[in-house]
N, CA, C and O atoms as CSV, one atom per row, in Angstrom:
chain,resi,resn,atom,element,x,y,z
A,1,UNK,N,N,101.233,99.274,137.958
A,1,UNK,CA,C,101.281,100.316,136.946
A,1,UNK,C,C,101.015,101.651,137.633
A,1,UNK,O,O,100.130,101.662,138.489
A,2,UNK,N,N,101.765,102.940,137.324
A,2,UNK,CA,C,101.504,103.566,137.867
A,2,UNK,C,C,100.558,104.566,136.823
A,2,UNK,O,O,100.498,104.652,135.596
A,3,UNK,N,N,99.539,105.588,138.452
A,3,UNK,CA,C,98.656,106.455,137.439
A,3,UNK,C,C,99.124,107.193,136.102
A,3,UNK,O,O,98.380,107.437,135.152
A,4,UNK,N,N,100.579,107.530,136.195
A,4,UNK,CA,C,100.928,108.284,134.637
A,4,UNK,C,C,100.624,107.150,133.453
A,4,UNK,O,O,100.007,107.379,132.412
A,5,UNK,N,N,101.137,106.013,133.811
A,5,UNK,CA,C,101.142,105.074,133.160
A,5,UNK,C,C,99.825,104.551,132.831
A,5,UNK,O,O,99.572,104.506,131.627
A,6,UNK,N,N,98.898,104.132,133.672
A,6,UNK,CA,C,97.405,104.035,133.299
A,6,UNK,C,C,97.088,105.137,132.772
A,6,UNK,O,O,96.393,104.740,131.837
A,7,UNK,N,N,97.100,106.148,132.708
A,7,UNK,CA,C,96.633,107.339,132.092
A,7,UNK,C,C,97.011,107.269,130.674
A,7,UNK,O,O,96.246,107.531,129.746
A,8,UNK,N,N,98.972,106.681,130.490
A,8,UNK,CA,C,99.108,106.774,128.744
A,8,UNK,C,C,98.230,105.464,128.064
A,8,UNK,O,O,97.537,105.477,127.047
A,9,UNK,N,N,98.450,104.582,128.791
A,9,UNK,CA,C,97.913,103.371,128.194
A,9,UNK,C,C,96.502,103.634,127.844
A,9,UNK,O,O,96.152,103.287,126.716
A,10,UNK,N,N,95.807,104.076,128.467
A,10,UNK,CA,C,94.414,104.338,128.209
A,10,UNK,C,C,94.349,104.995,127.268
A,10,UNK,O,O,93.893,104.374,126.307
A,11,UNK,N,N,94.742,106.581,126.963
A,11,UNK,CA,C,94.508,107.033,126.291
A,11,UNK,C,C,95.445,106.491,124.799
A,11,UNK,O,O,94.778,106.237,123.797
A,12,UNK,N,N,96.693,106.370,124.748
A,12,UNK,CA,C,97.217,105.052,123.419
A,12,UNK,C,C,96.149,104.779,122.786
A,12,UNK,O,O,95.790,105.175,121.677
A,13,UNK,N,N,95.453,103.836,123.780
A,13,UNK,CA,C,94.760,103.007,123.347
A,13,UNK,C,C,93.520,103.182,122.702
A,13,UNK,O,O,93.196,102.629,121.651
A,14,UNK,N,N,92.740,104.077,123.449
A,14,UNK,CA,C,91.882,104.991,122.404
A,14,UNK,C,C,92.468,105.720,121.013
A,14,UNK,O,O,92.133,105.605,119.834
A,15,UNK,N,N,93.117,106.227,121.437
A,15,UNK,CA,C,93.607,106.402,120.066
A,15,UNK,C,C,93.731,105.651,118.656
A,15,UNK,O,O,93.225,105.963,117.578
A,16,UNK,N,N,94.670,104.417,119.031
A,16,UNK,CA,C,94.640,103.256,118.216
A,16,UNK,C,C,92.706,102.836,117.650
A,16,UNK,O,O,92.208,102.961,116.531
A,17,UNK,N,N,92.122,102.386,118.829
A,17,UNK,CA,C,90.598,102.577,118.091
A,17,UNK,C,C,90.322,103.543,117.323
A,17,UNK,O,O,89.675,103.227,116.324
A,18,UNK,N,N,90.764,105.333,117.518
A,18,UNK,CA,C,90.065,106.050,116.479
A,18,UNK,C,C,90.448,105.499,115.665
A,18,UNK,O,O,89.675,104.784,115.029
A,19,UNK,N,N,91.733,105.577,115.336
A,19,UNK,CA,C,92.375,104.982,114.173
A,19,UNK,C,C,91.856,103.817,113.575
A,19,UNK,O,O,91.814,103.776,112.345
A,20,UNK,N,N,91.502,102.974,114.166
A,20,UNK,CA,C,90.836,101.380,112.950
A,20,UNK,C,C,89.267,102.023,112.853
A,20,UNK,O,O,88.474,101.187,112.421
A,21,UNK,N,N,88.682,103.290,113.156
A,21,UNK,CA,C,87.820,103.611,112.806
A,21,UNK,C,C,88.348,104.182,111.343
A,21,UNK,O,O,87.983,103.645,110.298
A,22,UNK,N,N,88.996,105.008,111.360
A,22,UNK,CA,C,89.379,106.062,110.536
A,22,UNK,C,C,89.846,105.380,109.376
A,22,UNK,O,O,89.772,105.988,108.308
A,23,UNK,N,N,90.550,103.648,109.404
A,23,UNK,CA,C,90.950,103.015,108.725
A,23,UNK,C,C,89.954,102.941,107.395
A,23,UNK,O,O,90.103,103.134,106.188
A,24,UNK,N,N,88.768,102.527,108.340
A,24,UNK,CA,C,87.721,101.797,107.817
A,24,UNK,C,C,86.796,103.275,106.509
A,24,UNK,O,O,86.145,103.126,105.475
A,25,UNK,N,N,87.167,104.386,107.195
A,25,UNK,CA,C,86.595,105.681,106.709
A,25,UNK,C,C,87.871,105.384,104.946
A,25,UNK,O,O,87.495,105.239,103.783
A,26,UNK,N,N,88.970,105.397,105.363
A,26,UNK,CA,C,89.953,105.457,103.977
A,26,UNK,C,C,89.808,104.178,103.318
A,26,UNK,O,O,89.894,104.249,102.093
A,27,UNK,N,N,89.628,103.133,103.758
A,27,UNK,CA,C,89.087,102.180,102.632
A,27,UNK,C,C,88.182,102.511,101.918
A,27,UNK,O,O,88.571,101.806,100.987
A,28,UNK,N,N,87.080,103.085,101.426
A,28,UNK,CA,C,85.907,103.215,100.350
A,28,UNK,C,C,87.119,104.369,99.748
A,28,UNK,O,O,87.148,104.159,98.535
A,29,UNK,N,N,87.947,105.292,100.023
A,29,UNK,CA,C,89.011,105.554,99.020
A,29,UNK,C,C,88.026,106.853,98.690
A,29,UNK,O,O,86.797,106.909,98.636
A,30,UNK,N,N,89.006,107.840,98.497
A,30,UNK,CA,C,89.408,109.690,98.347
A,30,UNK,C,C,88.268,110.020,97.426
A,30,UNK,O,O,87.356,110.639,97.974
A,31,UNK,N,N,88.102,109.725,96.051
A,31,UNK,CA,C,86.337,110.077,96.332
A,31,UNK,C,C,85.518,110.199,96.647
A,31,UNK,O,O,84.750,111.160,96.690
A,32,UNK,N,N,85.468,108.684,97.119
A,32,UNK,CA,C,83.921,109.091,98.271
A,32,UNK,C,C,84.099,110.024,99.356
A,32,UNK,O,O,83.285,110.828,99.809
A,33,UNK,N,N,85.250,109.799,99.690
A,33,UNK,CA,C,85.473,111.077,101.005
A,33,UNK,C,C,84.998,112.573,100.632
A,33,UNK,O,O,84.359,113.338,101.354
A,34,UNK,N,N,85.458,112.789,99.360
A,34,UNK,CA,C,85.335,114.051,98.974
A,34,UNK,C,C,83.824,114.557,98.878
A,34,UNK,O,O,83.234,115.612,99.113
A,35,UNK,N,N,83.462,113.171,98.375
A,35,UNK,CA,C,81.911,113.246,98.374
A,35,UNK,C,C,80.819,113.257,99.285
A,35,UNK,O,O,79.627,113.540,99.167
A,36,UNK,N,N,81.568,112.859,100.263
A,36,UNK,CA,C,80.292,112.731,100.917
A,36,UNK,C,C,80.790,113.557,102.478
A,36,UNK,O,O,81.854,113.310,103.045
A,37,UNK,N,N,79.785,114.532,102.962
A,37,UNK,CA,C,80.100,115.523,104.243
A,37,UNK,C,C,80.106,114.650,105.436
A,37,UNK,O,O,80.977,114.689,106.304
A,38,UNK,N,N,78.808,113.644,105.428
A,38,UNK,CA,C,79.100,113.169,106.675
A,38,UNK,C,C,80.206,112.317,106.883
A,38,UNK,O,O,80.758,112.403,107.980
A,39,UNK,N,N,80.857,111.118,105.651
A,39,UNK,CA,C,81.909,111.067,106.367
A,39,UNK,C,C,83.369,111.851,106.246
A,39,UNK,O,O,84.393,111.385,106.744
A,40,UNK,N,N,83.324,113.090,105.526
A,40,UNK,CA,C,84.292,114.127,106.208
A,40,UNK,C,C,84.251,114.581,107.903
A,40,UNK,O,O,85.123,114.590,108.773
A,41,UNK,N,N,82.879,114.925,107.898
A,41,UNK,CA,C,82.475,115.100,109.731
A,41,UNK,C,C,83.049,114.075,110.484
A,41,UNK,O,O,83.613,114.178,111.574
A,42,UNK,N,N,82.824,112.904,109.693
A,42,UNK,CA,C,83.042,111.422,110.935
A,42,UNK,C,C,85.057,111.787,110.983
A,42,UNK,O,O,85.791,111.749,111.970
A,43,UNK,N,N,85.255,111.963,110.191
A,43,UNK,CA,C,87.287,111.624,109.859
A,43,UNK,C,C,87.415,113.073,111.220
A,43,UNK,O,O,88.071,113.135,112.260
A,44,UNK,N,N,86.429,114.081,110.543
A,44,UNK,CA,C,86.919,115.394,111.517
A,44,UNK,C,C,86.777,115.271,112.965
A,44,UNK,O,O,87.274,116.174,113.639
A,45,UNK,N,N,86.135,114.230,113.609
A,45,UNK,CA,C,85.672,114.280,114.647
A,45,UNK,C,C,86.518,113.099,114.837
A,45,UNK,O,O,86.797,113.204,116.032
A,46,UNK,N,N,87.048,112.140,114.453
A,46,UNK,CA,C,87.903,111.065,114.585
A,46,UNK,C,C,89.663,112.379,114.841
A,46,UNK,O,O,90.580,112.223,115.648
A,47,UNK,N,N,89.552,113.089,114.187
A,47,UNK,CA,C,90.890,113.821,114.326
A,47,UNK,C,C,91.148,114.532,116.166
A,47,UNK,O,O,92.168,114.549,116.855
A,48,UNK,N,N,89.656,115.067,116.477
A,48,UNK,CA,C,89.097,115.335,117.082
A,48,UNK,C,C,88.942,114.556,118.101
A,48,UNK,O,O,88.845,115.246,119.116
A,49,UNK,N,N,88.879,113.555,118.299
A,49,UNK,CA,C,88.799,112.152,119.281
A,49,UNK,C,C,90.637,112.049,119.254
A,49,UNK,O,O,91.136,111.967,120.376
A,50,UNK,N,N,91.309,112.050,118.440
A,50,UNK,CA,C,92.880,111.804,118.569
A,50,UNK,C,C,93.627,112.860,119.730
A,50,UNK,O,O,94.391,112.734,120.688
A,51,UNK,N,N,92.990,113.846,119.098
A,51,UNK,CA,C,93.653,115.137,119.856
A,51,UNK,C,C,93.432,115.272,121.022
A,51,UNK,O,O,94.364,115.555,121.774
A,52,UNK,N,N,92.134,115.106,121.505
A,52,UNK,CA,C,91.711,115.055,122.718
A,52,UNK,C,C,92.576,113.597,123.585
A,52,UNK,O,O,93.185,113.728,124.647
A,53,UNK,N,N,92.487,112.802,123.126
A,53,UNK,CA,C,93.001,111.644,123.995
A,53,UNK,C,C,94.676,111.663,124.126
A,53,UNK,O,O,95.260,111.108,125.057
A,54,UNK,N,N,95.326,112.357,123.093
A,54,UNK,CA,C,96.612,112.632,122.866
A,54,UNK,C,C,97.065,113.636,124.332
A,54,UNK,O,O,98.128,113.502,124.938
A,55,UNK,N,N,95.975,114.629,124.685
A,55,UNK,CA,C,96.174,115.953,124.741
A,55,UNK,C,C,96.158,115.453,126.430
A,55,UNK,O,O,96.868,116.047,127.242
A,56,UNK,N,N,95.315,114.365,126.821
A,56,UNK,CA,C,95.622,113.423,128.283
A,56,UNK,C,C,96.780,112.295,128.747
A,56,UNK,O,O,96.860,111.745,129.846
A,57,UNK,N,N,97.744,112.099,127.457
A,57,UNK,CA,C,98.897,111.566,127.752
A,57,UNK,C,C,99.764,112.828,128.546
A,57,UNK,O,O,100.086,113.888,128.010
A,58,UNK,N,N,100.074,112.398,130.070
A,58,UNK,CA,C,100.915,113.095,130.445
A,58,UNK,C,C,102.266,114.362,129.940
A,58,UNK,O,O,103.319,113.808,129.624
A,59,UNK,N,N,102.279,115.536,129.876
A,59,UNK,CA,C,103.483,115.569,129.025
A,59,UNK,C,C,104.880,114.842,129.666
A,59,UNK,O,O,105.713,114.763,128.763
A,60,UNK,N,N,105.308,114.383,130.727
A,60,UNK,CA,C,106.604,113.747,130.921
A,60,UNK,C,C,106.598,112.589,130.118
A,60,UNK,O,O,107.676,112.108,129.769
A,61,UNK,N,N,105.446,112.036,129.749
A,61,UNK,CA,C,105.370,110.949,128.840
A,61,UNK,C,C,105.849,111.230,127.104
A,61,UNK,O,O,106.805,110.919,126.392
A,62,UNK,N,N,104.917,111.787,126.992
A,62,UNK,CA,C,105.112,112.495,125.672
A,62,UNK,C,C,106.368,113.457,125.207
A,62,UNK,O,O,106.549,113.880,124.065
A,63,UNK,N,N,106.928,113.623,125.995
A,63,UNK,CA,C,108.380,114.239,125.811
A,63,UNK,C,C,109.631,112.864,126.323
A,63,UNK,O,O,110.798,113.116,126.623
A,64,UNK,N,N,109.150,111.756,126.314
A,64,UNK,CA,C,110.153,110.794,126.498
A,64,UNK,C,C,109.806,110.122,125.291
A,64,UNK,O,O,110.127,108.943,125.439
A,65,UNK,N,N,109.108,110.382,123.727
A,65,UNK,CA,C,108.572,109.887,122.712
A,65,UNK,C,C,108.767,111.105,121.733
A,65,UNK,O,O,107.784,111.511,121.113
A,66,UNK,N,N,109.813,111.616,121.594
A,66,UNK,CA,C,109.679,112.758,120.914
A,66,UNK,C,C,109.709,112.554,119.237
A,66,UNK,O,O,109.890,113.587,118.591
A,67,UNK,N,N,109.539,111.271,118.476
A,67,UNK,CA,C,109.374,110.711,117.294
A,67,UNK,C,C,107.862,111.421,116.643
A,67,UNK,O,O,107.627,111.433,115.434
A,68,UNK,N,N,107.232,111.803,117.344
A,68,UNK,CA,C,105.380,111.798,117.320
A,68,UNK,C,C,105.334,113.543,117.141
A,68,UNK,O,O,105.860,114.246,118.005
A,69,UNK,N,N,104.900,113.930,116.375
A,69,UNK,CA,C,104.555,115.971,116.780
A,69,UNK,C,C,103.024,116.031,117.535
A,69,UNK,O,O,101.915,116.356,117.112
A,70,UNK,N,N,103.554,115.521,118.963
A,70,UNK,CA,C,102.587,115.424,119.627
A,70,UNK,C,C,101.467,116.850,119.336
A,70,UNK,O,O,100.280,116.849,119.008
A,71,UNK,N,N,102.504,118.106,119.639
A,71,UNK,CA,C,102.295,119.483,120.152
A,71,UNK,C,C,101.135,119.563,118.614
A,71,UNK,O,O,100.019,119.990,118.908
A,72,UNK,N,N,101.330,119.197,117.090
A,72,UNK,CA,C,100.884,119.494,116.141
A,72,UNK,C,C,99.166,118.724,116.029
A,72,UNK,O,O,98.136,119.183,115.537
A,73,UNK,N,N,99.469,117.251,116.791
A,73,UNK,CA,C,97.895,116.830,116.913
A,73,UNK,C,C,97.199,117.860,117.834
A,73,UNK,O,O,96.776,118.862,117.256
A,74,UNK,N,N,97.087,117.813,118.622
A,74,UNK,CA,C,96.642,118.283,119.658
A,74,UNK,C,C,96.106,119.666,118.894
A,74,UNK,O,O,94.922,120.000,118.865
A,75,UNK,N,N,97.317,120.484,118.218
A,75,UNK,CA,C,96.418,121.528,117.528
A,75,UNK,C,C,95.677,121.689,116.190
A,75,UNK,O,O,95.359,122.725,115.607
A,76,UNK,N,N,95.451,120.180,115.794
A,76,UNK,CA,C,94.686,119.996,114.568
A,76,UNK,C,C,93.696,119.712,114.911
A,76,UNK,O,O,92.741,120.090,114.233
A,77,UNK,N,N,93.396,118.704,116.444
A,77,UNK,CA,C,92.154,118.748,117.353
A,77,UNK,C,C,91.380,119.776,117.093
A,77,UNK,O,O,90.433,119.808,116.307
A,78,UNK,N,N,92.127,121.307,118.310
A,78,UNK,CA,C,92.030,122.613,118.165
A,78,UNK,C,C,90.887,123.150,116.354
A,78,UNK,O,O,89.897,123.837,116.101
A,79,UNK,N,N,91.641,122.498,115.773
A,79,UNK,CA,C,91.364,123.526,114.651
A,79,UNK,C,C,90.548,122.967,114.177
A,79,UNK,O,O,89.808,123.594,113.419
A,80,UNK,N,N,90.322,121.592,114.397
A,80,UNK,CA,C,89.169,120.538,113.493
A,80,UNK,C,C,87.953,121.378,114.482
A,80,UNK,O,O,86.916,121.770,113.947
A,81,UNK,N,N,88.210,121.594,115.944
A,81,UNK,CA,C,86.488,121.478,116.506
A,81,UNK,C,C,86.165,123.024,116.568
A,81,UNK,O,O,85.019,123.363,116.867
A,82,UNK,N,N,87.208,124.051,116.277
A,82,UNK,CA,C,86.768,125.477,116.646
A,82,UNK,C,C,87.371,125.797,115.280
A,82,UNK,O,O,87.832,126.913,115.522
A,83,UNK,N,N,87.657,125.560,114.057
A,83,UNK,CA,C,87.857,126.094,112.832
A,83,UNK,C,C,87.270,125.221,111.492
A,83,UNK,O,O,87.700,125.268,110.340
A,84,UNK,N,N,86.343,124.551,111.935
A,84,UNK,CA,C,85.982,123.567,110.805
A,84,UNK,C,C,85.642,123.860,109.731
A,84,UNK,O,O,85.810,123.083,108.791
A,85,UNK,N,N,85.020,125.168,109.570
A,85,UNK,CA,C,84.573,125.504,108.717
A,85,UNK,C,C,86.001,125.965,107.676
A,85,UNK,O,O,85.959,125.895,106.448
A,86,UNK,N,N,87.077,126.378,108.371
A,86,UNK,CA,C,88.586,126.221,107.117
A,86,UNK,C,C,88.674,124.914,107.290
A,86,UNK,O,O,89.704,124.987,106.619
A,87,UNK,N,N,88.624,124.212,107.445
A,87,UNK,CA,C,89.547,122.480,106.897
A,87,UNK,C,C,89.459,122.282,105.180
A,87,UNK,O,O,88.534,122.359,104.372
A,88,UNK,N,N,90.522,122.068,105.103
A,88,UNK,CA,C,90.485,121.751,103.376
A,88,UNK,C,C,90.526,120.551,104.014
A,88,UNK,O,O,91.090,120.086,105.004
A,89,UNK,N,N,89.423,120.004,102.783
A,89,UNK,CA,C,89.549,118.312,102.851
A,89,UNK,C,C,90.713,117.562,102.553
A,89,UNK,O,O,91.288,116.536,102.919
A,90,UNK,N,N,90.826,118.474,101.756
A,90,UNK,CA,C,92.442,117.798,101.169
A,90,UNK,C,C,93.237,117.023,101.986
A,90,UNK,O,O,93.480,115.825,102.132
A,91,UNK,N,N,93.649,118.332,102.592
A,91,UNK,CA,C,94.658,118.312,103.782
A,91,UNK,C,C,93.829,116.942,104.653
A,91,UNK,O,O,94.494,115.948,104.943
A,92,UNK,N,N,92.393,117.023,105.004
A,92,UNK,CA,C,91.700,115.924,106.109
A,92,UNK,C,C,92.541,114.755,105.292
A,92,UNK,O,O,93.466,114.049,105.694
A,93,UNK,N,N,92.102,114.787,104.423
A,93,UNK,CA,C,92.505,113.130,103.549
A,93,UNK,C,C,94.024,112.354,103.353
A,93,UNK,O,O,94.333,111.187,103.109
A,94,UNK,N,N,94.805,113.604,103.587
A,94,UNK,CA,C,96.340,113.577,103.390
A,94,UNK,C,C,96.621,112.749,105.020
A,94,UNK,O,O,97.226,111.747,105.400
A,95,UNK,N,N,95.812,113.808,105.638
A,95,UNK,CA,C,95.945,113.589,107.090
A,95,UNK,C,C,95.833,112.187,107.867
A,95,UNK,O,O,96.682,111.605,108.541
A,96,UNK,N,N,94.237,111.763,107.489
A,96,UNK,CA,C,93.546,110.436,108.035
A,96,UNK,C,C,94.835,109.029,106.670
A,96,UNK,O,O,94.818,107.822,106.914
A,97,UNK,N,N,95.471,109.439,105.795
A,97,UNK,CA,C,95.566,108.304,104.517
A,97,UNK,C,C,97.361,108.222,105.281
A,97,UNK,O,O,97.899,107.130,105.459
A,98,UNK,N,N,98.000,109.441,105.614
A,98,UNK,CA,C,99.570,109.024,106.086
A,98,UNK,C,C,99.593,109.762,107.629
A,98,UNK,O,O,100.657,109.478,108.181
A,99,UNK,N,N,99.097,110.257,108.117
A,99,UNK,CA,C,99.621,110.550,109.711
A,99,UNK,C,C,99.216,109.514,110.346
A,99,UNK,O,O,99.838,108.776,111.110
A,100,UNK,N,N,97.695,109.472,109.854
A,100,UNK,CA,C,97.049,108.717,111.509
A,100,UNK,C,C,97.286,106.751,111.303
A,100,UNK,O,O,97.081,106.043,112.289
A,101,UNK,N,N,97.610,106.266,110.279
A,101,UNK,CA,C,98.104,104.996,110.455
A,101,UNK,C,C,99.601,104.998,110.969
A,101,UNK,O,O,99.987,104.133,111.756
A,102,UNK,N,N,100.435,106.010,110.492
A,102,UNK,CA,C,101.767,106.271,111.237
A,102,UNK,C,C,101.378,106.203,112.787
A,102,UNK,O,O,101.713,105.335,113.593
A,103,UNK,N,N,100.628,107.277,112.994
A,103,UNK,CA,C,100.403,107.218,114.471
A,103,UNK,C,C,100.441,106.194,114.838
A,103,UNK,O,O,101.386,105.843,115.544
A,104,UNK,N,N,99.356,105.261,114.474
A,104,UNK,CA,C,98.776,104.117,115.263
A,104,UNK,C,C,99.625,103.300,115.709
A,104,UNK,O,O,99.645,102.756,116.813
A,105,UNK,N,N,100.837,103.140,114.251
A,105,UNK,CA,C,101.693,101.990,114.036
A,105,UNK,C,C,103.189,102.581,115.419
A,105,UNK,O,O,104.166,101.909,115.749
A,106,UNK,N,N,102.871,103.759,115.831
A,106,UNK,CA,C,104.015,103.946,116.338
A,106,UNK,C,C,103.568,103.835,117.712
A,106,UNK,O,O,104.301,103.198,118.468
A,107,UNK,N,N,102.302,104.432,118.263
A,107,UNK,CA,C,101.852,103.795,119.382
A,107,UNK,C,C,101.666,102.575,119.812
A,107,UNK,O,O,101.619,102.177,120.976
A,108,UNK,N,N,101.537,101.866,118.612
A,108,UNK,CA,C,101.700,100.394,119.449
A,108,UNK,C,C,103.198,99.626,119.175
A,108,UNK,O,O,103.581,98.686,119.871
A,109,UNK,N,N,103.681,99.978,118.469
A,109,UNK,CA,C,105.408,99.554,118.514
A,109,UNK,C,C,106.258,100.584,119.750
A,109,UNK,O,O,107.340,100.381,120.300
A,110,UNK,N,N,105.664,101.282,119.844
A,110,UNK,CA,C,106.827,102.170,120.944
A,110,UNK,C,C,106.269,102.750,122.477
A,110,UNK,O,O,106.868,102.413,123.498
A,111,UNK,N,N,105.236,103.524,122.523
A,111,UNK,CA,C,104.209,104.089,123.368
A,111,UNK,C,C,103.805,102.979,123.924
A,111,UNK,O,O,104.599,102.697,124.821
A,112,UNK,N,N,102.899,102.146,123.833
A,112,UNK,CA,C,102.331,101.173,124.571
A,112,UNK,C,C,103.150,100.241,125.810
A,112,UNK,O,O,102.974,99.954,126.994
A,113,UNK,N,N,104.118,99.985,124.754
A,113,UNK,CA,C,104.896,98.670,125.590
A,113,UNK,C,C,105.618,99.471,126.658
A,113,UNK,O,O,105.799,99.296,127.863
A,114,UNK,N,N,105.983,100.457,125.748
A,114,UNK,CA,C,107.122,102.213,126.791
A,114,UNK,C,C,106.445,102.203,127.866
A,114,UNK,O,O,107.178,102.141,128.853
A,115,UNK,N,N,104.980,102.250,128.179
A,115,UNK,CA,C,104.649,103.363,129.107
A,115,UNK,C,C,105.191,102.966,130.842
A,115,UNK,O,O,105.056,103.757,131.775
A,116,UNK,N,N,105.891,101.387,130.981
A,116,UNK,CA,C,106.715,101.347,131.855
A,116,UNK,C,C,108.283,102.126,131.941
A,116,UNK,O,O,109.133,101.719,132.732
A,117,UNK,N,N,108.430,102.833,131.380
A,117,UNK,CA,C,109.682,102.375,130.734
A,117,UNK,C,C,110.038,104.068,131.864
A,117,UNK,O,O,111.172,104.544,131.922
């Protein structure tokens, strides 16, 4: 395997974990989210954990996957850890309930197995 390649796989793969974290955050379901700060913090810092690990997939990698708005995580990272104080939850909840299981589901159907490719 080569280092680009250990580098996507690794980070994929973290990713996929935020994600069955984040899973576990949208099961108790959009009320409680709303309700409760710390686990808004936990989803924001899970967005935050995406972006960052996203943001170490090579770009020759990430531009051979152009299905993903890589460029758009990476700056929701950005905005979750140096603009938190704007996050509409809303938007967090829209975010963690249809992007980040998309994500997951596309990193491991396409990204993962790819990163020989």
């Amino acid at each position: 395997m080569t280092s680009e390649a250990a580098k996507t796989q690794d980070a994929a793969t973290r990713v996929v974990a935020v994600c069955d974290v984040i899973s576990d955050i949208v099961s108790a379901g959009e009320e409680k989210f709303l309700a409760n700060v710390q686990t808004q913090w936990a989803a924001q810092m899970g967005l935050i954990r995406i972006g960052e690990a996203v943001s170490k997939i090579p770009l020759p990698v990430r531009e051979r996957f152009p299905a993903q708005p890589w460029r758009a995580i990476i700056d929701m990272r950005n905005f979750a850890a140096h603009q938190y104080d704007d996050l509409n939850q809303h938007r967090v909840w829209r975010t963690i309930v249809s992007d980040v299981p998309a994500l997951r589901t596309y990193l491991i159907d396409t990204v993962i197995p790819g990163v020989d490719t």
